[in-house]
ZAMAR-491962 format. One line per field, with one value per residue: residue number from 0; z, y, x of N, C-alpha, C, CB in turn; residue in three letters. Coordinates in nm, 3 decimals, always signed. Glycine has a CB too. Example, Ala and Ser with C-alpha at 12.3 -4.5 7.8 and 13.67 -1.06 7.14 Angstrom:
2
i <- 0, 1 .
n_pz <- +0.780, +0.708 .
n_py <- -0.569, -0.225 .
n_px <- +1.319, +1.285 .
ca_pz <- +0.780, +0.714 .
ca_py <- -0.450, -0.106 .
ca_px <- +1.230, +1.367 .
c_pz <- +0.780, +0.787 .
c_py <- -0.330, +0.003 .
c_px <- +1.320, +1.290 .
cb_pz <- +0.905, +0.572 .
cb_py <- -0.447, -0.060 .
cb_px <- +1.131, +1.408 .
aa <- Ala, Ser .
//
This chain:
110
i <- 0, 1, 2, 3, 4, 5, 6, 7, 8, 9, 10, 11, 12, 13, 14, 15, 16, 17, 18, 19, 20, 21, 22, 23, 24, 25, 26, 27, 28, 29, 30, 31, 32, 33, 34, 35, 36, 37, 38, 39, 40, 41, 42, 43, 44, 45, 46, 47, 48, 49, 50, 51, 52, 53, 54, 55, 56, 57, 58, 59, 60, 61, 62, 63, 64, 65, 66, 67, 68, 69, 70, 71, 72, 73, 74, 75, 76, 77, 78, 79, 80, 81, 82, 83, 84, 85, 86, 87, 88, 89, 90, 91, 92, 93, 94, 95, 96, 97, 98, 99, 100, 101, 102, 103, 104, 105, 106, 107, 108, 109 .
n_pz <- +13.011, +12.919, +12.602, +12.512, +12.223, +12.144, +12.214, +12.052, +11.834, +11.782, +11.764, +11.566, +11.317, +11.335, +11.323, +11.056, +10.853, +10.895, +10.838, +10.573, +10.431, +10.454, +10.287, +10.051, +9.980, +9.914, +9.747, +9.512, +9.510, +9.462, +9.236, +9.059, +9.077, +8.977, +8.727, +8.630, +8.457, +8.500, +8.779, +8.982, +8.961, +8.990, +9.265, +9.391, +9.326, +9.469, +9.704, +9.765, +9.756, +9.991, +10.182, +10.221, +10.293, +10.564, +10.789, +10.790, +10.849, +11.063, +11.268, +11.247, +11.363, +11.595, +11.693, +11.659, +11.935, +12.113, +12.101, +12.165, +12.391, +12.571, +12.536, +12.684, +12.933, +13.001, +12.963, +13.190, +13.428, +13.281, +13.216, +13.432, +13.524, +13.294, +13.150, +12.951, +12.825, +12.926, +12.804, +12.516, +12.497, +12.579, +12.375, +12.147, +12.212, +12.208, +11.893, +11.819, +11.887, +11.776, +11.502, +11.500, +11.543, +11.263, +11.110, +11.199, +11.127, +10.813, +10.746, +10.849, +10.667, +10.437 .
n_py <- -0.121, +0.080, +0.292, +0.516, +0.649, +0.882, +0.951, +0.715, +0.748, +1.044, +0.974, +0.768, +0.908, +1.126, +1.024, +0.827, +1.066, +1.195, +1.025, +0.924, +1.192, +1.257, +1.068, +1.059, +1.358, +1.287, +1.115, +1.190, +1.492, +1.560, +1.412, +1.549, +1.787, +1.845, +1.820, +2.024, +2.208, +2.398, +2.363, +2.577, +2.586, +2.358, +2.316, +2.517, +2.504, +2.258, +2.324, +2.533, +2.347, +2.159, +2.371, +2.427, +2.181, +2.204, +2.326, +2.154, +1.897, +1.976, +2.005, +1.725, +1.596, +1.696, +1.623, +1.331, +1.316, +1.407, +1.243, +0.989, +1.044, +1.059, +0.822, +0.650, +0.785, +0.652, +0.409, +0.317, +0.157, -0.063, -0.052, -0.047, -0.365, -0.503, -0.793, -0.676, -0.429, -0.230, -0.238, -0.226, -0.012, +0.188, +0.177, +0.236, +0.497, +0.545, +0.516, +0.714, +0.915, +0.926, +0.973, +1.221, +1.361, +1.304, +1.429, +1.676, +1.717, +1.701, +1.925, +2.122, +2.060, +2.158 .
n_px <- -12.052, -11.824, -11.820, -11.650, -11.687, -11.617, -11.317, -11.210, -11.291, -11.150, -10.885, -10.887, -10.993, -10.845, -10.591, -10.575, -10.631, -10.397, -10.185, -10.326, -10.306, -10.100, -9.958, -10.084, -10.017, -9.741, -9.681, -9.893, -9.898, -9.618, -9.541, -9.723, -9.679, -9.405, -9.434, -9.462, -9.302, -9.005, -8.785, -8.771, -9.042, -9.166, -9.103, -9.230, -9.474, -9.487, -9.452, -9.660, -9.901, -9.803, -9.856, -10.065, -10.220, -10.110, -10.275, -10.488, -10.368, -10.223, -10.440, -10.574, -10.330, -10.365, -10.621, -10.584, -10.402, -10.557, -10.732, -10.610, -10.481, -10.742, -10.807, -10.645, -10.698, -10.980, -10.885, -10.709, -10.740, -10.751, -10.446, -10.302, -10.416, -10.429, -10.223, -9.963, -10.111, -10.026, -9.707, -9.774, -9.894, -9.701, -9.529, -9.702, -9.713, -9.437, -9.415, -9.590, -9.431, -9.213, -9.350, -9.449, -9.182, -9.116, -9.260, -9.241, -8.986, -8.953, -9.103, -8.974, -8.794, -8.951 .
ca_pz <- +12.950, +12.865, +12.450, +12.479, +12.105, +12.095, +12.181, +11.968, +11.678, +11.737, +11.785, +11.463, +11.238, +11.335, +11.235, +10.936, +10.825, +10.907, +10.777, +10.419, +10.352, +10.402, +10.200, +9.927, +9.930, +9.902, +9.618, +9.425, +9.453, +9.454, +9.130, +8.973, +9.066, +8.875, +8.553, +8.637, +8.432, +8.572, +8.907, +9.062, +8.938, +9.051, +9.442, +9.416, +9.327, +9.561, +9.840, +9.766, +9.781, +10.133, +10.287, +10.200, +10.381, +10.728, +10.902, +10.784, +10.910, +11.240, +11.306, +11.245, +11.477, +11.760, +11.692, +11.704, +12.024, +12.201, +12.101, +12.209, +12.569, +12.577, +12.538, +12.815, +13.049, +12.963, +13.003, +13.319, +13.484, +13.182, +13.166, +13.562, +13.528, +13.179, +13.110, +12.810, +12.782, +12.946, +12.709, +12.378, +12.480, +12.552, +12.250, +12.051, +12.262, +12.115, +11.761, +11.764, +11.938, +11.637, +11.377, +11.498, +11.493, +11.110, +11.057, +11.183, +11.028, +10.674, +10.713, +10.850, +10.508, +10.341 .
ca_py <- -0.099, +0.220, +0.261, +0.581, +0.653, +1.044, +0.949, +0.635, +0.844, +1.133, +0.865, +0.703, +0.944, +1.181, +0.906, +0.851, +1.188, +1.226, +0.944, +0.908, +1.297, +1.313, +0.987, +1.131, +1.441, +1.204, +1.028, +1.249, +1.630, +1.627, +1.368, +1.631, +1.930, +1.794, +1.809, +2.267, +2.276, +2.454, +2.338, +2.659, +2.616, +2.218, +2.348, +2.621, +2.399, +2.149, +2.396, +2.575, +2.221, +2.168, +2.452, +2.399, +2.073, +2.217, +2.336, +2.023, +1.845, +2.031, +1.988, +1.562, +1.535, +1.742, +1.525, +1.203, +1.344, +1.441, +1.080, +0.926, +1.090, +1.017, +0.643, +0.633, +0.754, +0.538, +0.243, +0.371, +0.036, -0.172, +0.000, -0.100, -0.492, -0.646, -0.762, -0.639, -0.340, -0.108, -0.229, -0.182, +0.149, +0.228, +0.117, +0.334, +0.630, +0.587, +0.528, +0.817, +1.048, +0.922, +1.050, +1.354, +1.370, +1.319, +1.492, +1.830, +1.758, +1.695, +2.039, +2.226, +2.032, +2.206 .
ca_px <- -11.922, -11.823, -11.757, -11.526, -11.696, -11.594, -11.176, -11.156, -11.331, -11.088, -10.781, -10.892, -10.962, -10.751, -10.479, -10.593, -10.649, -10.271, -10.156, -10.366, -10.322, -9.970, -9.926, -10.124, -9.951, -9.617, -9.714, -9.940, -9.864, -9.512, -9.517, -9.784, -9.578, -9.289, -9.488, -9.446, -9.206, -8.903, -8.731, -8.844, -9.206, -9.229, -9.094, -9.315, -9.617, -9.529, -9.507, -9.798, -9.977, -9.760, -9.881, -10.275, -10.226, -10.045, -10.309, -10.580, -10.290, -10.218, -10.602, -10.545, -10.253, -10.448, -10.717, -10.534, -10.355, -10.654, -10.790, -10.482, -10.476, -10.871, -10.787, -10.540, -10.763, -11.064, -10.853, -10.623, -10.774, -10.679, -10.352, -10.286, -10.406, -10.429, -10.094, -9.900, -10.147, -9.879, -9.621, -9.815, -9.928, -9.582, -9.479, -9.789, -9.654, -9.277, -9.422, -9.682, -9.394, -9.155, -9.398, -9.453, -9.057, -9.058, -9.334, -9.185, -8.843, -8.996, -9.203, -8.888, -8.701, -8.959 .
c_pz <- +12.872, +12.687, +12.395, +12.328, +12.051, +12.052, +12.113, +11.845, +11.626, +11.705, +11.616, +11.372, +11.208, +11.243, +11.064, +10.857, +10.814, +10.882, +10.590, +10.380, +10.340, +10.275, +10.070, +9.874, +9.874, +9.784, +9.531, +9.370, +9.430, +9.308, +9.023, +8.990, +8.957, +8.770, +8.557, +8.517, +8.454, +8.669, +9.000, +9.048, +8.977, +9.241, +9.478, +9.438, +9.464, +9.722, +9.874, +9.835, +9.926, +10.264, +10.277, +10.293, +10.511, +10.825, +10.912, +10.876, +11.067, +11.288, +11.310, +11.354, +11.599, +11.749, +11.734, +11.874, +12.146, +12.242, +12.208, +12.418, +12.685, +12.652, +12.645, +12.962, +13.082, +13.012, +13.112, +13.389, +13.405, +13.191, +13.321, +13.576, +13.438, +13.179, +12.981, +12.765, +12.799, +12.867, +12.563, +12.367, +12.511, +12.413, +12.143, +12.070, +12.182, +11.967, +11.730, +11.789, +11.752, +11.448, +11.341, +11.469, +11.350, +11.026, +11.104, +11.147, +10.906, +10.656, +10.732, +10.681, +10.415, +10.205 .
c_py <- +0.032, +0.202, +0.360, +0.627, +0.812, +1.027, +0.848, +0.727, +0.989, +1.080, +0.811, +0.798, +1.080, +1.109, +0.866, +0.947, +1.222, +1.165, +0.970, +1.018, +1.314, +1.217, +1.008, +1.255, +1.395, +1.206, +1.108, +1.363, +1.639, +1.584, +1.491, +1.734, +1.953, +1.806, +1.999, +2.292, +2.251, +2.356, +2.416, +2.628, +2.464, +2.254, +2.431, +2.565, +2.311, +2.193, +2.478, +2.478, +2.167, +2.200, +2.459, +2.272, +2.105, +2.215, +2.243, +1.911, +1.799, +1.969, +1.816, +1.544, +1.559, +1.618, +1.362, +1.171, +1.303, +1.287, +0.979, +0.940, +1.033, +0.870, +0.573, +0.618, +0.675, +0.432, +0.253, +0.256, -0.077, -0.197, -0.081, -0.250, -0.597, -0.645, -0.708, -0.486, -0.218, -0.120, -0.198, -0.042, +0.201, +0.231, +0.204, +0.453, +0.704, +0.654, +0.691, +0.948, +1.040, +1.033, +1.164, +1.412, +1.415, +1.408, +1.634, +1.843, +1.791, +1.813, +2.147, +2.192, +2.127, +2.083 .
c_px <- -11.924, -11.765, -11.642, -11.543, -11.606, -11.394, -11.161, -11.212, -11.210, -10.990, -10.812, -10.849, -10.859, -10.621, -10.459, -10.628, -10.464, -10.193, -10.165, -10.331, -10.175, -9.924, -9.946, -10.040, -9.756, -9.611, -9.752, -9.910, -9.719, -9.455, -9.601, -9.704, -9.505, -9.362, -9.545, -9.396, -9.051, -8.867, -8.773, -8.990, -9.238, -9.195, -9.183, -9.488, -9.628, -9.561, -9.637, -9.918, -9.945, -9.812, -9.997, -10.310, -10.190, -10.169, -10.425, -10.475, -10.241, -10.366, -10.597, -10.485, -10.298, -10.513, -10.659, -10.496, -10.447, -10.742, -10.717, -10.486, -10.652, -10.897, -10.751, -10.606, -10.872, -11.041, -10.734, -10.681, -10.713, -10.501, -10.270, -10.323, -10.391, -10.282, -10.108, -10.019, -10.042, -9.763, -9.660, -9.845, -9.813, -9.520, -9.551, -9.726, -9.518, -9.354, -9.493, -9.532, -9.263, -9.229, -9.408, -9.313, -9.054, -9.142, -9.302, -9.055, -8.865, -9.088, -9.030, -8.770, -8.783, -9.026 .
cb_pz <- +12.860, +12.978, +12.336, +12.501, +12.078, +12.282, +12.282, +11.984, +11.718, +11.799, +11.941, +11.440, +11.205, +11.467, +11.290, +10.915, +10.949, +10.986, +10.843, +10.374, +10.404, +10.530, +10.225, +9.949, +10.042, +9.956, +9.627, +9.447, +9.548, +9.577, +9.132, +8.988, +9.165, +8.887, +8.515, +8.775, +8.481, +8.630, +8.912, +9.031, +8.753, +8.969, +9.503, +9.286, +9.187, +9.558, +9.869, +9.622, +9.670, +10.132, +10.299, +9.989, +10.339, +10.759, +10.935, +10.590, +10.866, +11.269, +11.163, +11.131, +11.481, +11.782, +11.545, +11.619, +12.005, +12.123, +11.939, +12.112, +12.562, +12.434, +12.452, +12.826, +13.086, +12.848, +12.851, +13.394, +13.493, +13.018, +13.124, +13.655, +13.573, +12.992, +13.115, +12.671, +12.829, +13.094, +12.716, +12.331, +12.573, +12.624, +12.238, +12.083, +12.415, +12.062, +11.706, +11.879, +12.171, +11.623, +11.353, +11.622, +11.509, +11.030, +11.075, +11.306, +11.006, +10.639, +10.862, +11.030, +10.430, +10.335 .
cb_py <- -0.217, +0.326, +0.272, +0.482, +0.635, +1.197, +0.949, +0.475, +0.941, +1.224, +0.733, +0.644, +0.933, +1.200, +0.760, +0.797, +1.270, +1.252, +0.851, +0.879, +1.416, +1.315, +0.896, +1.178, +1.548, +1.072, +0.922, +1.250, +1.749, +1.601, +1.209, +1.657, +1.939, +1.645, +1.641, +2.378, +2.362, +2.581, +2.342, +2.795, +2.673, +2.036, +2.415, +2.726, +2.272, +2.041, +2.486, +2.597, +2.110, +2.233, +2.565, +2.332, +1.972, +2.380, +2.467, +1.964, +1.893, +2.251, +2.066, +1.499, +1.573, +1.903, +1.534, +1.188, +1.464, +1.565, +1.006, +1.040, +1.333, +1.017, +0.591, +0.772, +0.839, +0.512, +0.136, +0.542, +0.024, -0.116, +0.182, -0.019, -0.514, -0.630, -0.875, -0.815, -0.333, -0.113, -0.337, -0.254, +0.218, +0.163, -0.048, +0.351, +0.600, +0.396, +0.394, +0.841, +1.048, +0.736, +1.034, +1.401, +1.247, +1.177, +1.439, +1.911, +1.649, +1.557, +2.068, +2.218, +1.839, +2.269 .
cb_px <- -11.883, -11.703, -11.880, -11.397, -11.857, -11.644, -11.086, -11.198, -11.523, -11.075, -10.818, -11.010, -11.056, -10.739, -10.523, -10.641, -10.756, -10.241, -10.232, -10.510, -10.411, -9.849, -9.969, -10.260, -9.978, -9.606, -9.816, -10.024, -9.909, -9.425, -9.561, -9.922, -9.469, -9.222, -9.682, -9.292, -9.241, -8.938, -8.607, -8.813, -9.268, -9.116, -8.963, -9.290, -9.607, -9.410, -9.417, -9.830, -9.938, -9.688, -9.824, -10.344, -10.150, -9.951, -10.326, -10.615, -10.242, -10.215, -10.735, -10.458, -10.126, -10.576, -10.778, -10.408, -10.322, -10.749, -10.759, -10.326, -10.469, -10.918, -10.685, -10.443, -10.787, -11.068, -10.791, -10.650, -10.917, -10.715, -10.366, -10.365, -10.477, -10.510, -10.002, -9.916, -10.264, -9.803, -9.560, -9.932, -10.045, -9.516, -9.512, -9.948, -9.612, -9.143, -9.511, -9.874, -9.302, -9.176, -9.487, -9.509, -8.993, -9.051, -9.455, -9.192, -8.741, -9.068, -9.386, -8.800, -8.707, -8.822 .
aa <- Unk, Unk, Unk, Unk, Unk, Unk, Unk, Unk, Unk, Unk, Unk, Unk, Unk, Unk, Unk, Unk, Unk, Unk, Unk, Unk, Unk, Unk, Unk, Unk, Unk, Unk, Unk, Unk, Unk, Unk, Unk, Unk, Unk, Unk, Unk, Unk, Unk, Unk, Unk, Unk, Unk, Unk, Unk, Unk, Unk, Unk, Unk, Unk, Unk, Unk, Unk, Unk, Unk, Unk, Unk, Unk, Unk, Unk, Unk, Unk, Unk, Unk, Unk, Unk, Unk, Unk, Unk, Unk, Unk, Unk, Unk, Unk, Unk, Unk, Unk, Unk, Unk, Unk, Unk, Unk, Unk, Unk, Unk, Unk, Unk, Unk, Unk, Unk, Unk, Unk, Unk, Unk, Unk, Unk, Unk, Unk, Unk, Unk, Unk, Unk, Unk, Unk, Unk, Unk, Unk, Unk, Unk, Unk, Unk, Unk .
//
């Protein structure tokens, strides 16, 4: 049995890398920003802090991607007889394509 360790490792932590860091940056930098000051000097902070995260970021979602596509083919037998595997991985496909959605609206928001 094959274990596929390299694309579930990129698939994982990719994910979580892109997940926990944006969440963190949610929660944490944009509440620390806010303590700038100003209005200009908490957007300024928070973008600064934004844009230090993009390309750790970019580098996650590849990673997840690359995982993701990895997975697929790995289990391209699974995918063709277990039931319900073709509908859940459909179903991952929407969600992951969703995220990426919000995740390049909420960068073009800025």
């Amino acid at each position: 049995m094959a274990t596929n360790t390299l694309s579930r490792s990129l698939h994982d932590v990719g994910l979580a890398a892109w997940f926990g860091g944006t969440l963190a940056n949610a929660v944490a930098l944009n509440a620390a920003a806010a303590e700038a000051g100003s209005a200009s000097a908490t957007g300024a902070v928070a973008n600064a802090g934004w844009d230090r995260w993009t390309p750790v970021n970019a580098a996650a979602i590849g990673a997840h991607l690359v995982g993701s596509v990895g997975q697929l083919g790995a289990n391209k037998r699974r995918l063709a007889e277990q039931q319900g595997v073709a509908g859940m991985s459909t179903l991952k496909t929407l969600l992951t394509a969703a995220a990426l959605g919000v995740t390049a609206y909420s960068r073009v928001l800025g």
